[in-house]
N, C-alpha and C positions, 0 to 999 in steps of 0.2 A: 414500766414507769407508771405507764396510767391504774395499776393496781395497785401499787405502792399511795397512788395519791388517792385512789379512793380506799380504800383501808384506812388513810390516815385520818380520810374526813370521819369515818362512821366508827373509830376510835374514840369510847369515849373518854372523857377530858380530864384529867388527873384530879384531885382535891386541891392539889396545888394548884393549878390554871386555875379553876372556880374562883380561890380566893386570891388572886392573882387581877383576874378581871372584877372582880366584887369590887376591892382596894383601887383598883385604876379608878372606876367607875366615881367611886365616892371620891377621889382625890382632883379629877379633874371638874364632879360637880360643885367642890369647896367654894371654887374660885362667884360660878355663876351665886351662887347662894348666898354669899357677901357681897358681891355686888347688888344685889337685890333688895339685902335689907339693906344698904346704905342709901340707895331710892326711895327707899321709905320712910325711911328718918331723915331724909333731905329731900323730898320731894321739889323745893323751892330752884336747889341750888341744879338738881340734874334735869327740871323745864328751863332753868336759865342756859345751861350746859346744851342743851339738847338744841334751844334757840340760838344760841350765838354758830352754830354751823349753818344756819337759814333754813334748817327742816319746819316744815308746817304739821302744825297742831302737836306742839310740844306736850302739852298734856297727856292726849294719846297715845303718842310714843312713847311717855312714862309709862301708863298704864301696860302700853306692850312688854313692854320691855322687863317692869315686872314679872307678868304675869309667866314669859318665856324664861328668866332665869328664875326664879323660884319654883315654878309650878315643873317647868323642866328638868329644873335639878333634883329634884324631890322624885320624878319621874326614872333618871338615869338611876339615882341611887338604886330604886327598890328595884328595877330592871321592869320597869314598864313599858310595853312597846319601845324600845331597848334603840332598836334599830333606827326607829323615824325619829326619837325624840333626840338622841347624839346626831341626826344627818339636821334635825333643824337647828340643835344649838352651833355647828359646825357652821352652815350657812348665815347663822345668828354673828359666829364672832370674824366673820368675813367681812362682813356687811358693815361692822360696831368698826372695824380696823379701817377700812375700807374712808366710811364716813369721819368716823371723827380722830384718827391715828396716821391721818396721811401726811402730814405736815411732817417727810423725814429726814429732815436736814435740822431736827431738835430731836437732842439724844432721848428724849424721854418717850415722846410720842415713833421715834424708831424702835424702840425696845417693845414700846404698850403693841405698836402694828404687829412685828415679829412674834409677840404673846399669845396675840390674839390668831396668828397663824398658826402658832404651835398647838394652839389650843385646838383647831379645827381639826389639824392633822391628827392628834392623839381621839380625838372622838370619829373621823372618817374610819378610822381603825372600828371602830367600839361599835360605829353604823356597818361597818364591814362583816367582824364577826361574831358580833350579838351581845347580850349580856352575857352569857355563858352559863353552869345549873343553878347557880346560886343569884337568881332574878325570878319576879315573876312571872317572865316569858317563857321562863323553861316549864310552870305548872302546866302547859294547855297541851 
């Protein structure tokens, strides 16, 4: 058994796995990436958003908050340090669910909470097992 499982780790990974995780990658950083520029082009309305849960320094939380889903998802796609940058947007949509998705007894913010769970758990995977060859973690 334990030959079987290492064999299977030091197997390399089909063309299809490659673009398998390539397409995961980019489909689950769509999400961060729209949300991102829609902070940008509503900067007013997501420091008002971000205010009305009673966090301090709304501003700066835009600014975070940018910066981790665009700079991040730009990140995942190309497979840039692959691994930490899916474990923070993972902790990222925890946190986003967490704070302002917990009100769940309204169908809408039950659904955005459980999104934003599903969404961690598809990138725990992706911090799990990497970009795969077609990232630029796999050039070093």
């Amino acid at each position: 058994m334990a030959a079987h499982a290492i064999e299977t780790a030091t197997r390399p990974a089909s063309s299809s796995t490659d673009v398998l995780a390539l397409v995961g990658r980019i489909a689950i950083a769509v999400i961060f990436i729209l949300a991102g520029i829609s902070k940008i082009t509503d900067p007013a309305g997501t420091i008002g958003y971000i205010a009305s849960v009673g966090l301090p320094f709304p501003t700066l939380g835009l600014v975070g908050a940018i910066l981790v889903e665009v700079v991040g998802s730009i990140a995942l796609i190309v497979g840039y340090r692959t691994r930490a940058v899916a474990l923070l947007l993972a902790v990222f949509s925890i946190v986003t669910a967490l704070i302002f998705h917990n009100q769940l007894g309204d169908q809408m913010q039950f659904l955005n909470f459980f999104k934003n769970i599903a969404i961690a758990g598809g990138l725990l995977n992706v911090a799990a097992l990497g970009g795969g060859r077609l990232s630029l973690d796999a050039r070093k």
